[in-house]
Every structure is written in structure tokens, then in C-alpha cells.
N, C-alpha and C positions, 0 to 999 in steps of 0.2 A: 751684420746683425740681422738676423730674420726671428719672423712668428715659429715658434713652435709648431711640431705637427702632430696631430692629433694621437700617435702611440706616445710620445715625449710628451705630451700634457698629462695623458693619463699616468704614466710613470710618475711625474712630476708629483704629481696632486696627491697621487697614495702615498709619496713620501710624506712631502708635507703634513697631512691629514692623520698619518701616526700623531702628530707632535699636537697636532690644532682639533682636532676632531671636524665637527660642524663651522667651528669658528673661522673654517678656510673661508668662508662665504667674505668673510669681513676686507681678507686683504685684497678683494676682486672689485668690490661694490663698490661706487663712485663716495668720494670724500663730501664733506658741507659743501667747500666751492665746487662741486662737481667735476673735481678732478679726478680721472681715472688713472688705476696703474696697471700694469701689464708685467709677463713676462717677455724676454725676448733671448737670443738664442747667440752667441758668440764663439765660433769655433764649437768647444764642446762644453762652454761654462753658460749656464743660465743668470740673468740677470733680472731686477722686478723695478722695475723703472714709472718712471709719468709716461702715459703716452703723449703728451708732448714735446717730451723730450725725446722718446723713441724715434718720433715722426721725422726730426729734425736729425739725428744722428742717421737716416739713411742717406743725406746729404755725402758723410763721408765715406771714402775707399774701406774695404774691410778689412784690408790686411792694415790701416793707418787707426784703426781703432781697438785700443787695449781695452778700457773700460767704461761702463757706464751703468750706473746707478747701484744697487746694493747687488753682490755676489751672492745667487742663494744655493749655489754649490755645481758640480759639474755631473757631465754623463759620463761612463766610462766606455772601456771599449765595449763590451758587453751590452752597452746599454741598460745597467742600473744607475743608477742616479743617487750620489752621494753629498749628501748635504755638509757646507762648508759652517764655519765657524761666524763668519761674517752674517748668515742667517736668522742667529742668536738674538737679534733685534724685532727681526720680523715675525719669530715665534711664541715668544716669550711674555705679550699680551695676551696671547692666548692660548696658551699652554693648558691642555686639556687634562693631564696629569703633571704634578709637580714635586719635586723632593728640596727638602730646606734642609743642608748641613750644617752640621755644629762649627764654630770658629776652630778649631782644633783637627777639621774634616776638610778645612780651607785649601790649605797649602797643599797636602799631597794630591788633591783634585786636580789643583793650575797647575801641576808637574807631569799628568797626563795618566795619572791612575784614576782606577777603577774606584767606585763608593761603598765600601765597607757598615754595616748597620750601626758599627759603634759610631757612625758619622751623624746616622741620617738623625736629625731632630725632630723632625716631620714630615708624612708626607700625603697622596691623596690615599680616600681611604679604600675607595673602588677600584685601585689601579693595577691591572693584569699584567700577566709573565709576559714577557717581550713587547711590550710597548714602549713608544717614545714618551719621554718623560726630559723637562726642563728641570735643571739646578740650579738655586738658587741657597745665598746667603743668607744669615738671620737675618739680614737688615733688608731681605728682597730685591738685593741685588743678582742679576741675573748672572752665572757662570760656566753656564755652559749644559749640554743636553746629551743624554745619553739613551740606552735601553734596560729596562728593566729584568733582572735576572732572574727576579721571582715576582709574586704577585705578594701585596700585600700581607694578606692572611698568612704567607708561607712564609715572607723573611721575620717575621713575630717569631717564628720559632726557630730562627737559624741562632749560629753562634754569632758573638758582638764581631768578630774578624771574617764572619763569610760576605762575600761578595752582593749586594745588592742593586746594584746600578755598572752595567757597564758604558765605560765613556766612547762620546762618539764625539764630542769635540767641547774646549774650554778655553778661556780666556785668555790662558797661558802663552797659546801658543805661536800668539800674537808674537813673544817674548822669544819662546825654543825659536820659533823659523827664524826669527832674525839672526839669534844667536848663532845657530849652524849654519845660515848664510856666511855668514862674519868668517866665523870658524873656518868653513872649507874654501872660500874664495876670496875672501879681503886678504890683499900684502897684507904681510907683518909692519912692514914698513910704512904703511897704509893705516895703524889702529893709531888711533890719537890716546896716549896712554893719561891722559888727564878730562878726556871727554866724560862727562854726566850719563851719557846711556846706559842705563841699566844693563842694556845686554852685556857692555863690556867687561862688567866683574864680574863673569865666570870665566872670562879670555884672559891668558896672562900676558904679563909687558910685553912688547915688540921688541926686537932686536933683532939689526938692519943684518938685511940676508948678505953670508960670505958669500964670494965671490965664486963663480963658478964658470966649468969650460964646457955648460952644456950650450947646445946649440940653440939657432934662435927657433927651431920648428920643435922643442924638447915640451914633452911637458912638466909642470908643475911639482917638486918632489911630492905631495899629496893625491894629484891626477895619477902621478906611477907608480906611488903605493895602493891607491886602490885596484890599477890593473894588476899587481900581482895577488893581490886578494881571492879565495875563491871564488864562486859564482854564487851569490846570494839574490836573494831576489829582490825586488823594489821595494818592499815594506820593511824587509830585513835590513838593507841598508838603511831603510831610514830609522831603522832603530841605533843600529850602529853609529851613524851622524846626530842622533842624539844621545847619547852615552857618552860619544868625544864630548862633545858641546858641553856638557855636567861635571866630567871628571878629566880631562884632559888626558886622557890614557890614548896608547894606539891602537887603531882601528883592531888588530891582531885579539890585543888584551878585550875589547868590547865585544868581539866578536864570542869570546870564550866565555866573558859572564854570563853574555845573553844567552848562550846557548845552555849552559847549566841551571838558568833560572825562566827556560821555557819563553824566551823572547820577552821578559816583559820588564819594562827599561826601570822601571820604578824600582824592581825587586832586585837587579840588576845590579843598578846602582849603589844600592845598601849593601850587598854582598860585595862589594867592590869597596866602600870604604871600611867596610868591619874585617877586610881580609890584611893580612899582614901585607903584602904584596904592598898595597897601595901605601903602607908606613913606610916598608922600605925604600922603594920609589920617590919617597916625598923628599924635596927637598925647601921646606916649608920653614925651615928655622927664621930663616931674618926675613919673609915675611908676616909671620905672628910674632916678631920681636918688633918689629913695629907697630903694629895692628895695639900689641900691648901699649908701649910708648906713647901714642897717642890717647891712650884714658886713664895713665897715671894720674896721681891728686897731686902729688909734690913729688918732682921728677930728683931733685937734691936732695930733700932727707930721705925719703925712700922711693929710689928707682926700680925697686923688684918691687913694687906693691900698688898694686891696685886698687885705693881706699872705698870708701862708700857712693861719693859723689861720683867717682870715675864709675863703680860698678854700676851704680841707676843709667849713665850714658850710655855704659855695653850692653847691658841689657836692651836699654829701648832701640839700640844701635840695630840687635840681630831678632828683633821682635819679638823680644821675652817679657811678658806682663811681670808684674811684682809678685801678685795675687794668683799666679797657677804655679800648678806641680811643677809645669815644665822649667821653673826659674830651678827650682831646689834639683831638678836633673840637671841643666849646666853648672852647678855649683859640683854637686856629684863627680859628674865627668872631669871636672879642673880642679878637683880636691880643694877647695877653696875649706880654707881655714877656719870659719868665723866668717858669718853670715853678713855680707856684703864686703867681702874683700877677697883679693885673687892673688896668689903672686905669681912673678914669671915663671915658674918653673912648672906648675902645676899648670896654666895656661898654654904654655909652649907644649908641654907633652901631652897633655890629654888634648886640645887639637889635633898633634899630628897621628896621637892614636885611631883616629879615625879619619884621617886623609883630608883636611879640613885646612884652611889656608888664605881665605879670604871672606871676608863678612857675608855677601850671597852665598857662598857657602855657609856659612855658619848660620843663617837664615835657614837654606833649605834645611842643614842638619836639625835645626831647635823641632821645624815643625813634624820632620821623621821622628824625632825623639816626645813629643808633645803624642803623637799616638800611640807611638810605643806605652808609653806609660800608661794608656786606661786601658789598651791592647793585650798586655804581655804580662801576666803576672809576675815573671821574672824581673822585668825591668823595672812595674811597679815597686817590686819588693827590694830593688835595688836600692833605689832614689829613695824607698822613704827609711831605710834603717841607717841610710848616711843622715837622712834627717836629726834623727839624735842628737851627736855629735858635735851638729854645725848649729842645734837650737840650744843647746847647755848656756848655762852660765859661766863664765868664765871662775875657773877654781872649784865647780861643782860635777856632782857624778851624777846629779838624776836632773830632770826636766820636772822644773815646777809646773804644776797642775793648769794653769793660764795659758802656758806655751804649749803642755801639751795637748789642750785642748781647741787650741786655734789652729794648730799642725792637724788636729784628727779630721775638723771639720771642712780643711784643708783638702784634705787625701779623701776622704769618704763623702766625699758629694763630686758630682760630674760637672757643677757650674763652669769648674777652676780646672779641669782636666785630669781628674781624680775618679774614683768609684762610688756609685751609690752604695754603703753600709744601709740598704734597707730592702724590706718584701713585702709583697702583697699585703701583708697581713703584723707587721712589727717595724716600726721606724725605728731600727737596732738605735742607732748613733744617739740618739735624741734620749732613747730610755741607756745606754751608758751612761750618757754625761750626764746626766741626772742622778744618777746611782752614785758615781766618784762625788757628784754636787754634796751628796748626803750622805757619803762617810768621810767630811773634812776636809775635801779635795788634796790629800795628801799626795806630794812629790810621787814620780812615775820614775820606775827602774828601767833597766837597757831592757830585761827580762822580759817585763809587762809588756813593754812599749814593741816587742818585735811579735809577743806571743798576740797581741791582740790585732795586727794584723790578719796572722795564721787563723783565728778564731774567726775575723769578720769572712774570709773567706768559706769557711765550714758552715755559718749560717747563712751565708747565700746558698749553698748549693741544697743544705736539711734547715730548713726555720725549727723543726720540730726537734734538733738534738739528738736526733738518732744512728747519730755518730758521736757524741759525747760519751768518755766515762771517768765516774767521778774519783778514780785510781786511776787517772791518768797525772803528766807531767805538768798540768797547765798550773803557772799562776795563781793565789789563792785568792786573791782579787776576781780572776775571771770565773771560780769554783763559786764563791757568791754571786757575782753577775748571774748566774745560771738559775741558780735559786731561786734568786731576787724576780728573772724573767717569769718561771714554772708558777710561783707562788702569787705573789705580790701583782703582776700584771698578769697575768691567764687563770689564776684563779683555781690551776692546778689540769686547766682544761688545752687540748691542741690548738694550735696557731688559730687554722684552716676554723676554727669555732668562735674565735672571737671579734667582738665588732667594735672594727675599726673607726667608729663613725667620732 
């Protein structure tokens, strides 16, 4: 371990100083007890250590010393200087620009994606295109740092699915590295199929390797299938080693997602379990016939049903709140009957519809499916006209006006993983349900209930209606809604003229 040299400090310091600005001063300057810290140099990894403790590790041989003190990333050959993830501590006090994602922005972040605008919750308001930028949670938990893909001012006007932050490292990865450790060099024989490590449930059972006449200088069946692999390059493979590590597919199959989906493991992935392939492939039955079995209510009177108490378990089991869309999109997908119950059949196949087979899978699936939903109007539109259905009354054909106005509030605000039903200038949702308030709140038809979907969509894009016409198909419920808006609230006057205050 040695000092730094004067080109590697400056290298160093400009990285750093993306992320810190001025604030780099803070992590050089001696502490209250007048402790100092330093960098110091390990092979090609830098380290930010006490200098007393620096002082003292020159004591030892250097090929006899792995580590010391916090890793704040390596040189490459080139001599650029890439900051590790373990840095994340030493930045993150003083993080010169910041981005705060939404809980729903959480999950695909620590899976090694990029940050989307329908993510960001907030963030600095000065913050320029290509700058280092800190990620953090609602709760100002730190997650990880990336670059910025636009400058503030510019992503206001992007769509909610363009790209705003790209990742340069997260929390996650704590979890993948281990995981494709595990994956490409732990025996089989070697996984303890009852160990607590998280990493483990994306690895399936162990089973003790057959017996073989290779030799003792052979390698590995995994070492010889990637020798026969094309030549990919170091970062491609590690794309690849992360793809196996998610999906358990082989290298072959990872290789071909990724290449159709532009290297990039997240989107990869998704296209890998929404393709038939991975249905086919699965052989997932009697592990979701268990996964079921354990959160049956009464495994004797009814062993195909999964009651209400079992379903709050499953739910909190693959971290689906009560209170978001995302719950009414697993109900969707598993055709669930009757809102808080599942039964095997509709559980069994709609998992393996989508190549899903163990609860951290069904975890990662929710929070794929949690953005879809305020993402994809398609998917939106999916989840909520199965809503219907699953909100009835049991013997009835419409949705009393309480249900369906707890569902709307539900879907039309973003709190819950829904869409804001509102504009600059008209809080739609608020002047609806106010309007049903005050003609009786009469029961809602399949009609109304899908048509006013399609509506909330039309007045986000025109507030002013200038795509309405009143010899069109809509609902005559939403033919007064219109009036009621023109007349009663604007006064007969455009949006853009009335004050909001």
C-alpha cells in the first residue's frame, strides 16, 4: 500500500468532486480529535483510511494485505478511475446534487436499472446534464449514485418512462455479486438448501453432482460451457452472469435476450419472463404448489383456496402493500376470484405465466409489475377493469358508488402506484366525485366504470376538451360531467383562465 501520485490524485479528486462538489474539502480536513484520513493505493484499488492506521499497515508485506479501510473504487487500465459502490457512505453526506425516488422507483433501481422520471419524487433543482448525482429513498436512505441524463429543466419535459439518471452503482449489488458468485463457483453440493441468505432464493435446490469419468485436471461443466461460448467481452459477460443469477436460464439463452434488448439486463429479463420460452422451460408446478400450501387458511375444508388471512400473509410475504394498485395487479395476474382469496389453479398458472417460481421472484416480479402500472397504460388499463369484477358485490352487476369511489381514488392518485386524475389547472377526481356526490351517488356500470378511465386519460392530454364531441359514444353520466365542468366550474371560460387558488 502506497501514497498516491500526484496524476492519481488529480484523477481521483475530479471523480470524486462530480459527486461532492466543494464538499471534497470535508473528507481531507482533520476530524474534532484531530484525526486525519487519507487515501492510499492497493494494487489498483484506492482505499480512504486513518492515517494511523495507514502508518501502521506499512508494517505488513503487500502481496499479505487484501484490505484496509473503506474501498472508494479502482483505476483501470487506462487509468480512469471508477468509483465502487462501497463509496456510497463517504459521498452521500455530501452529495452536491441529489434524486429522491418514489417506493414503487425502489426495487428496479437495486436490480441495476437505470432511474425513470415516473421514479424521481424529487430532486436538486440546479442539477445539470451529466453530473454525478446521489440516490436516495423517501426516508433519505442512501441507494446508490449515478449520472444524470438530463438537467433538470430538460427531464420536466421528458415523458414519465424516459431515462433520467443513469446508474453507476447501488445497494443491490451487494446481493447480485454474491449471488453470481454462488451461482458460477459454489458446488451444488456446497449450497445449504435451508440457509437464511437471501442470496439463496434465486439459486434452486442442490442436487449432489452424478458421477463422472472426467479427469482430475477437467474443468468445471460451467468453466467448459463458457469456453465454448463466443468471445464477449468483460462487461458482456457480466451481464450474462447476471441474467443466469435472475433467471436461471443458460448462458446461450442470456446471451440472446441480451443481445435483443441492447445489453441491458433489467429489460432483458422482463422479455425473458413475458416470452413463452421461459413458460415452456419452467418446470415450476410443485414448487408453487407449495409456496401455495403454505398460506392456505384450512388446508382440510379447502385445500385449493387460499382465504383472506393466508392472502394478507402472501401479500406481505412478496411485498405487496394492501393499499397500492400493485396488490389488485397480483390479484389480476392469478385471476383471483373475490378480493382476498386465490385458489390453486389461478395461482399455479398465472406464476408460471410469467416464469416466476420462488417468492424473490415473485418479489422482483410485484415491483416490475408496481411500475408497469403507472408506466404502461396498457397494464394500467389492464389491472383496473379486472378491478370491477373482483370489487362487486357478491350477486351484483354494478359497483355501489363507495366502492367505486375508493377504487377511483385508488387508481387516480400516485400516492398508491396509480395516476394523478389531475392538471395544472382542474383537480378532475375531486370535481367527479363531487358531481356522482350530487346526483345520488348511484351504483356504477361495467360501461361507466371502463369509459371513465378512457376519459381521465383524454383530459390529461386536452384539460380544455378539445377532443370531446358531444355525439360521441361516451356514457351519459360523463356527457354531464362535461357540462357540469364548462358551466358550473369555469364559468363557461378555458382551463388555462381559471384560478385555481
Amino acid at each position: 500500500m502506497r501514497a498516491l501520485t500526484e496524476e492519481e490524485t488529480k484523477t481521483l479528486f475530479q471523480k470524486l468532486a462530480n459527486y461532492t462538489g466543494r464538499s471534497l474539502n470535508q473528507l481531507i480536513q482533520p476530524t474534532e480529535d484531530n484525526e486525519r484520513y487519507v487515501f492510499r493505493i492497493q494494487g489498483s484499488r484506492v482505499y480512504y483510511v486513518k492515517q494511523s492506521i495507514a502508518n501502521l499497515a506499512t508494517s505488513v508485506a503487500r502481496d499479505n494485505l487484501l484490505s484496509l479501510g473503506v474501498c472508494v473504487g479502482k483505476f483501470t487500465k487506462t487509468m480512469k478511475f471508477r468509483l465502487h459502490i462501497t463509496a456510497l457512505d463517504l459521498i452521500a453526506p455530501y452529495a452536491r446534487y441529489k434524486v429522491t425516488i418514489k417506493q414503487n422507483g425502489e426495487m428496479p433501481f437495486l436490480y441495476g436499472g437505470n432511474v425513470v422520471k415516473a421514479h424521481v419524487l424529487r430532486w436538486s433543482e440546479d442539477c445539470p446534464e451529466h453530473s454525478g448525482c446521489v440516490v436516495f429513498s423517501q426516508d433519505d436512505t442512501p441507494l446508490g449514485f449515478g449520472v444524470t441524463a438530463r438537467s433538470t429543466a430538460e427531464a420536466r419535459k421528458l415523458e414519465p418512462t424516459a431515462v433520467v439518471l443513469f446508474r453507476q452503482g447501488d445497494v443491490g449489488e451487494y446481493l447480485r455479486e454474491r449471488l453470481i458468485e454462488r451461482a458460477l463457483f459454489l458446488p451444488p453440493d456446497q449450497i445449504d438448501p435451508h440457509s437464511h441468505d437471501l442470496s439463496l432464493g434465486f439459486i434452486p435446490r442442490a442436487t449432489p453432482r452424478a458421477s463422472s469419468s472426467r479427469g482430475p485436471n477437467s474443468h468445471p461443466p460451467r468453466r467448459e460451457a463458457e469456453a465454448n461460448m463466443p468471445p464477449y467481452t468483460g462487461t458482456q459477460r457480466h451481464y450474462i452472469s447476471q441474467f443466469v443469477g435472475f433467471t436461471q436460464a443458460k448462458d446461450a439463452v442470456a446471451a440472446k435476450y441480451l443481445r435483443a434488448n441492447g445489453w441491458n439486463v433489467e429489460q432483458a429479463v422482463d422479455a425473458y419472463f413475458s416470452s413463452s420460452q421461459a413458460t415452456a422451460a419452467s418446470t415450476s408446478t410443485p414448487a408453487l404448489n407449495k409456496i401455495f400450501d403454505e398460506f392456505r387458511d384450512d388446508p382440510k375444508e379447502n385445500p385449493d383456496t387460499i382465504g383472506i388471512e393466508g392472502a394478507m400473509k402472501f401479500l406481505e410475504a412478496i411485498e405487496v402493500r394492501l393499499d397500492e394498485v400493485a396488490c389488485l395487479g397480483i390479484a389480476e395476474l392469478l385471476k383471483s376470484p373475490s378480493m382476498g382469496e386465490f385458489t390453486r389453479t389461478g395461482f399455479v398458472d398465472g406464476w408460471k405465466s410469467v416464469g416466476v417460481e420462488s417468492i424473490p421472484q415473485m418479489i422482483s416480479h410485484a415491483a416490475s409489475l408496481r411500475t408497469r402500472i403507472s408506466s404502461q397504460p396498457d397494464t394500467f388499463r389492464k389491472v383496473y377493469r379486472y378491478a370491477f369484477p373482483l370489487c362487486r358485490m357478491q350477486g351484483q352487476r354494478n359497483l355501489t358508488f363507495e366502492i367505486a369511489a375508493e377504487q377511483w381514488q385508488l387508481f387516480f392518485t400516485s400516492e398508491n402506484g396509480g395516476v394523478d386524475w389531475q392538471t395544472p389547472s382542474t383537480p378532475w377526481l375531486d370535481w367527479y366525485l363531487d358531481y356522482l356526490k350530487s346526483k345520488g351517488q348511484r351504483p356504477v356500470n361495467k360501461d361507466l366504470w371502463e369509459q371513465t378511465e378512457v376519459f381521465m386519460r383524454k383530459t390529461l392530454e386536452d384539460e380544455n376538451f378539445g377532443w370531446w364531441d358531444a355525439d360521441g359514444a361516451w356514457p351519459g353520466t360523463l356527457d354531464e360531467f362535461v357540462e357540469f365542468v364548462k358551466h358550473d366550474k369555469r364559468g363557461g371560460k378555458p382551463a388555462e383562465a381559471m384560478n385555481t387558488e
